[in-house]
N, C-alpha and C positions, 0 to 999 in steps of 0.2 A: 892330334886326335880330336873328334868333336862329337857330339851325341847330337838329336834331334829329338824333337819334341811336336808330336803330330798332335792335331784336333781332331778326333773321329766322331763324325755328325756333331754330338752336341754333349762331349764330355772335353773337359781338359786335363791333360796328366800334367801330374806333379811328381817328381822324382826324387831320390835321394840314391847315393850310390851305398849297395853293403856290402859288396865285394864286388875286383874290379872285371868290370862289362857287365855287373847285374843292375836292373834297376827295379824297383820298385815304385809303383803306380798307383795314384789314388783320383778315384772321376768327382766330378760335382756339377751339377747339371747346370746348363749353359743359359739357360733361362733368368735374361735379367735386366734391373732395372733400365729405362729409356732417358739415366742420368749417370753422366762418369764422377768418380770420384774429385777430382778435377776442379768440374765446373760448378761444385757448391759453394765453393767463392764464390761463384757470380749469382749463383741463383739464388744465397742465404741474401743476401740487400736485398734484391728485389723483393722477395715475401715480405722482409719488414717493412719497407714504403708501403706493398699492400696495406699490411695489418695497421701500420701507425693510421696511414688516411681513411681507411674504411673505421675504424673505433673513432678517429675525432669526428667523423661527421656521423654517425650514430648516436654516439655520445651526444652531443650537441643537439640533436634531433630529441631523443628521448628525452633530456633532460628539459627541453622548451615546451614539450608535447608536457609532461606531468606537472612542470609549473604557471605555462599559459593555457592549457589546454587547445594548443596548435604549432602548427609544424614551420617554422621558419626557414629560409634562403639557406640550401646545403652548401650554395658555393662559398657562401662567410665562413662554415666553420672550416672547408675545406683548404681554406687558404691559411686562416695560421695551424692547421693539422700539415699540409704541405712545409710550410717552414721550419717546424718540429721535423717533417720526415727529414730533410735536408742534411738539417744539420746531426742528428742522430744519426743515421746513416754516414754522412761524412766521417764523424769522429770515432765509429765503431770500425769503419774502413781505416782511416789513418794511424790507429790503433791494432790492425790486424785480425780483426777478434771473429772475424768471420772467416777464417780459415777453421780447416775441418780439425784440426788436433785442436783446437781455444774453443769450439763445439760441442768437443766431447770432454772437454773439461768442465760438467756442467758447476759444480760450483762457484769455481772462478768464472766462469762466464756471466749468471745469473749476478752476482755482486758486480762484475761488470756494466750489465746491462742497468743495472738500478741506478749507479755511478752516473754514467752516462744520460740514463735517461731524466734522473736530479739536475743533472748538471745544466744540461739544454731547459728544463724550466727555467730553473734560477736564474739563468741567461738572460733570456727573456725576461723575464720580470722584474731585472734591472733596467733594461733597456727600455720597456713599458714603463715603468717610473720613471726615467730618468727623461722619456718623451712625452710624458704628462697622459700618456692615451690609456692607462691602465680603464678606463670606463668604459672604454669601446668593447671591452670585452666580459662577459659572464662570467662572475668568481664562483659561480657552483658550475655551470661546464666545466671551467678550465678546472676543477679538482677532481669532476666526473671522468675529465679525461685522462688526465692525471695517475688514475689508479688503474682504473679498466685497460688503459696503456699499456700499463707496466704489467698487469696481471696477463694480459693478452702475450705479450713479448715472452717471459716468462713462462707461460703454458708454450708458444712456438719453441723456446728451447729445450724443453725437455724431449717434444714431438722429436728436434730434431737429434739430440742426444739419444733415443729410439732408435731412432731409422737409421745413423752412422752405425752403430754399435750393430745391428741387426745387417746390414746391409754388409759390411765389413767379417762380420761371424760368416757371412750366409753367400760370400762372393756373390754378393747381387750387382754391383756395380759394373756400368759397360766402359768397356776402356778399348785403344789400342790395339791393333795387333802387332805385334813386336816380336823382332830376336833378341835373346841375351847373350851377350859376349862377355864370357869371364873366365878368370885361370881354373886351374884343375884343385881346389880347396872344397872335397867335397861335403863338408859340413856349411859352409858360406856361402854357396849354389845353390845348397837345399832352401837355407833359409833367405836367399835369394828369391828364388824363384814360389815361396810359399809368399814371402812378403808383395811382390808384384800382383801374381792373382787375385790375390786378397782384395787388392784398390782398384781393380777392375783387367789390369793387361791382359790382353790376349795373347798367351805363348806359342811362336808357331817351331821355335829351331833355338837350340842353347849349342853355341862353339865352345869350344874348350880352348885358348889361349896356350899353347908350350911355354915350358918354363922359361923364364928368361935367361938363367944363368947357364944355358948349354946354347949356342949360336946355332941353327940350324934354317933350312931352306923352308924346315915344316912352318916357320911364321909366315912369310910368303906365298906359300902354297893356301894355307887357313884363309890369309886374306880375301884372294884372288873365288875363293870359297862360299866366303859371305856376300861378296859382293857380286859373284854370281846368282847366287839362293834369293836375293833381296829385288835387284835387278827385274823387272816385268812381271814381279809377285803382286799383291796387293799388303804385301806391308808396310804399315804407316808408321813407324818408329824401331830405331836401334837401338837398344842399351847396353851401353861397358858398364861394366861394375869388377875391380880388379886393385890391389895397392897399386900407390902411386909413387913406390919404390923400382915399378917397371917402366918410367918413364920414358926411357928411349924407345921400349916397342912399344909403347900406346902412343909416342908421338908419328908416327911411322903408318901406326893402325891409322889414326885419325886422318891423317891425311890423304889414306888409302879411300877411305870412306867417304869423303868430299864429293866423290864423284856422284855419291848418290843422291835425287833430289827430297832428301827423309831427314827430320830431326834427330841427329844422337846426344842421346843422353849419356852423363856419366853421373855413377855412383862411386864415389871413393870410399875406399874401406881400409883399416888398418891404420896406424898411428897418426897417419897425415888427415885422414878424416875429422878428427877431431879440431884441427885448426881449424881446416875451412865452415865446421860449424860455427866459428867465432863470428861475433860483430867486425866488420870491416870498412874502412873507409881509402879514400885516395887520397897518399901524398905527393903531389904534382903530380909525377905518371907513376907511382909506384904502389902498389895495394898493400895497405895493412890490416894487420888481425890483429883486434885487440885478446890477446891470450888473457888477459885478468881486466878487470874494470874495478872502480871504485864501487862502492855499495852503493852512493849517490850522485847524480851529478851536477850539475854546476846549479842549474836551474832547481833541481830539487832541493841542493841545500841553501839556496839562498831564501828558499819557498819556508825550507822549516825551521830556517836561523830567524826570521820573519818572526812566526808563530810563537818562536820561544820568547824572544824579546818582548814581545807582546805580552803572552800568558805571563810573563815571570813580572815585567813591571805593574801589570795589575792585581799579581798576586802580594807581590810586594807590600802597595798601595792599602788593599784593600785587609791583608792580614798585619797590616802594621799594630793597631790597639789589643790584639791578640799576642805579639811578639814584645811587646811594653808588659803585658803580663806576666807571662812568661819568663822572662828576665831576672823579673822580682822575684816572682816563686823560688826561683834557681839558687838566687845571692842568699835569699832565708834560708833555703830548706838547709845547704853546706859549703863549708867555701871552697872557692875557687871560684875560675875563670865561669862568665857566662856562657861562653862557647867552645866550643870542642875543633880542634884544627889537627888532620892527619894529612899525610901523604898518601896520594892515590893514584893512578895511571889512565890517563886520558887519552883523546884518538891520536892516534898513533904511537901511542906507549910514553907519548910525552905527560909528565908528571905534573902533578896542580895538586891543594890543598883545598881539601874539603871540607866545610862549614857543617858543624849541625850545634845543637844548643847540648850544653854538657849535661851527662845523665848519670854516670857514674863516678866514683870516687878517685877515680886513675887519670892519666891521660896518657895511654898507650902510643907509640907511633915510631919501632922500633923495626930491631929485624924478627922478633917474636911477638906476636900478639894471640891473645888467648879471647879467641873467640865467647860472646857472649850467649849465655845458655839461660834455663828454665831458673828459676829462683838464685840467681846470681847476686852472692854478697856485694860484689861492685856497684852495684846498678843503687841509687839516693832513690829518696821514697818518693820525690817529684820526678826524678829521672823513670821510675818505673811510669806512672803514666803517660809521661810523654812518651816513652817506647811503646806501650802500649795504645795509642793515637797517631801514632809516629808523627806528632808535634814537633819533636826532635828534627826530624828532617829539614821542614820547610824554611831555613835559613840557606839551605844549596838552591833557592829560587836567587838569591845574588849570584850561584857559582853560573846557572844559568845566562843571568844577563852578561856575566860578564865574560861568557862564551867559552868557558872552560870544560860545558857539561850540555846538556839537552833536555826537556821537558821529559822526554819520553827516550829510552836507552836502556843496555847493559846494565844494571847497576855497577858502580866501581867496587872494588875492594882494594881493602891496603894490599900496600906495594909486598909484605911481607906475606901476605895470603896469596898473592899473583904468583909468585916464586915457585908457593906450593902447588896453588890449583895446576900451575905450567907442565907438573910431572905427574900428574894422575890423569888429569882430561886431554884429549889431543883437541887439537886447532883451538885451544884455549886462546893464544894470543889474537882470533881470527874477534873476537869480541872488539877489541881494538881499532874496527877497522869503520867505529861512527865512534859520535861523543857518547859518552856515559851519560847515564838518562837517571831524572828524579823517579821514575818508574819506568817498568819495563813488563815484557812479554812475561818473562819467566815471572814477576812477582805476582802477576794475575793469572796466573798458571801453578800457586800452589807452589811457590819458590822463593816466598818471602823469608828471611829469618836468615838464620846461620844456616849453614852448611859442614852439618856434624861428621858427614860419610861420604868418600870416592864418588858414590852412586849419586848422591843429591849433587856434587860437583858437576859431574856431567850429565846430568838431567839440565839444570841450569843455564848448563853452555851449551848444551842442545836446542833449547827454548831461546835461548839469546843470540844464537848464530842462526836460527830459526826467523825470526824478527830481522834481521839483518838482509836475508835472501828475498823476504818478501814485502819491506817497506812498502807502505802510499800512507797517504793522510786519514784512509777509512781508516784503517788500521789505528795510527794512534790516537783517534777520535776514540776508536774500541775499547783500546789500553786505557784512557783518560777516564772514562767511566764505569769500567768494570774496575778499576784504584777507590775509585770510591766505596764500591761494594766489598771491597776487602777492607777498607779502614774499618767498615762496620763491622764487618766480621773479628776482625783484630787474631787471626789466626796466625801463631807464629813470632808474634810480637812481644816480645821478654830481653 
């Protein structure tokens, strides 16, 4: 069985079936844009090479014009405006970020483009350092350009976040004319053929595939079908879209199709789809899918084990005559141990003992621990404000260096709170899957303190599996200085 799908002058149907051999029709006028969905990969670089090189040499111009009062050599500034396009462009490509779904992701995008566009100065202006010619060039251009750059790039993304989202609503986009070949799933056809439209295809014919699991001549006949229909038509593209639990008759189809001189597409759908969304690479001749990956990889945690090492031994350093103080308060105010050492659960649920300076009169580290709350008789009258500065804390800048833990992380908790959190919040143990960090997502997120309720359990590990999915280093730059803003606040701290 196969349906068709006509263009009558300048409307396209779209169909869904509601009972069988009924279809219902809906037109949308065929007027439209003289760009496919397609090809804004190619066309979004180009615009930004325009807009980079036209704002440096602007910029450069304007800024000579109001400080000399005249207009100096466009081709100077044109030339390191050209090497900025370059390399901006290159790393926004090699990066992806000009594909139309990273587009319409205008927030991530816009923090991308700032990233990027940071990144290539600062490049630069090592390099310019480092080649003594830093005087060749104007430090008020280069920060005129600077800004006006990025404001300029930034205004092109939202234009272009606009015109996807408009163009995309409005089937403006020109595409294709294509057939769709897919089985008889009439709810995945529907939203098949609503999906293709949408990005610009032109529908001229939808077959209908026979089931696979009854053997008949009608797959044969179907084919010999299409390939007739397509054959001396002017259509420029085939689409299968179908599980690929049919694989005997799509290897069959495909072959059949060969004969044609037309791009076929496949769309997979159905469980196996999901793989092939995965990251994939070759091993010798054989293709792999990565079905899970690490949160980080190799390059990135050696980027933030780097960072940590660093941040911890100057914090070390530099808070040593603060931790000499501290000490003392501790041995006067009650006795016992200066510091505090529990059992905690690190990446990968591998265990380590955690440092903080003693604050109360116990030293819990059992298979029950009783959480510390608002006016807690446990808590020593020094231990109260070190909790309340979380002073207490900053002796895990050793657990830091000595790589047990991370600047920035999940907070840990005792082993005997992990047990619990493990059966009220799901993918609790997913927290585990970086080091535990002197701060985190969730504690600048209004997550500092104990965790009195279910509810704050999994808000926490929301905000923390949250952090997890969406590491870089803006990020813990973010976290780094919005920690401060909470110390001052001291909310939660008892």
């Amino acid at each position: 069985m196969w349906c068709r799908m006509n263009v009558v002058q300048r409307n396209v149907r779209i169909y869904s079936e509601t009972t069988p051999g009924e279809l219902a029709t809906t037109s949308h006028p065929a007027r439209k844009w003289p760009i496919s969905y397609q090809s804004i990969e190619f066309v979004a670089p180009l615009c930004d090479a325009f807009i980079i090189l036209a704002t440096g040499i602007v910029s450069g111009a304007i800024y000579n014009f109001s400080m000399i009062g005249e207009l100096t050599d466009p081709t100077r500034h044109a030339g390191a405006a050209a090497v900025i396009t370059a390399l901006f462009v290159s790393l926004m490509k090699s990066r992806e970020l000009y594909v139309p779904s990273e587009l319409l992701a205008l927030k991530t995008q816009i923090k991308n483009v700032a990233i990027v566009w940071a990144t290539v100065f600062l490049f630069l202006a090592s390099v310019a350092f480092a080649l003594k010619i830093g005087a060749t060039f104007s430090r008020g251009t280069t920060v005129v350009f600077g800004i006006t750059g990025l404001g300029t790039l930034i205004a092109e993304r939202l234009l272009w976040h606009h015109l996807l989202k408009g163009g995309l609503a409005g089937r403006k986009f020109s595409g294709r004319s294509a057939v769709l070949i897919t089985d008889g799933d009439t709810t995945r056809r529907s939203a098949l053929v609503e999906l293709l439209t949408r990005h610009g295809y032109s529908l001229r014919n939808c077959f209908i595939l026979p089931d696979p699991r009854f053997k008949s001549r009608r797959e044969d006949e179907i084919t010999r079908q299409i390939v007739a229909y397509v054959r001396g038509s002017d259509i420029e593209e085939v689409v299968v879209s179908t599980d690929l639990n049919h694989w005997s008759g799509l290897d069959r189809l495909f072959s059949a199709l060969r004969i044609l001189p037309l791009p076929v597409r496949f769309i997979p759908v159905g469980a196996a789809s999901d793989i092939l969304k995965r990251p994939s690479h070759m091993v010798g001749e054989a293709i792999c899918f990565e079905l899970h990956r690490g949160p980080l990889n190799m390059m990135e945690r050696a980027a933030k084990r780097t960072l940590d090492v660093l941040g911890a031994g100057l914090g070390l350093f530099l808070l040593l005559p603060l931790f000499m103080i501290t000490a003392i308060a501790i041995k006067f105010d009650s006795p016992g141990p200066i510091l505090f050492r529990q059992r905690r659960c690190g990446f990968n649920g591998k265990p380590f003992q955690i440092v903080k300076f003693r604050t109360m009169s116990v030293l819990e580290d059992g298979d029950t621990i009783r959480q510390a709350k608002r006016g807690d008789d446990r808590v020593t009258r020094v231990g109260r404000w070190l909790r309340h500065t979380s002073i207490d804390e900053l002796p895990q800048l050793w657990n830091v260096l000595q790589g047990s833990m991370s600047l920035i992380g999940p907070r840990p908790h005792a082993i005997a709170h992990d047990n619990q959190f493990e059966k009220i919040a799901r993918n609790y143990a997913f927290r585990h899957h970086v080091k535990p960090g002197l701060t985190g997502w969730a504690q600048v997120n209004g997550c500092r303190g104990p965790t009195p309720t279910a509810a704050d359990v999994r808000r926490r590990v929301e905000l923390d599996l949250w952090y997890i999915d969406h590491w870089s280093f803006g990020l813990d730059f973010v976290i780094l200085l919005r920690t401060f803003v909470e110390l001052i606040r001291g909310n939660n701290a008892y």
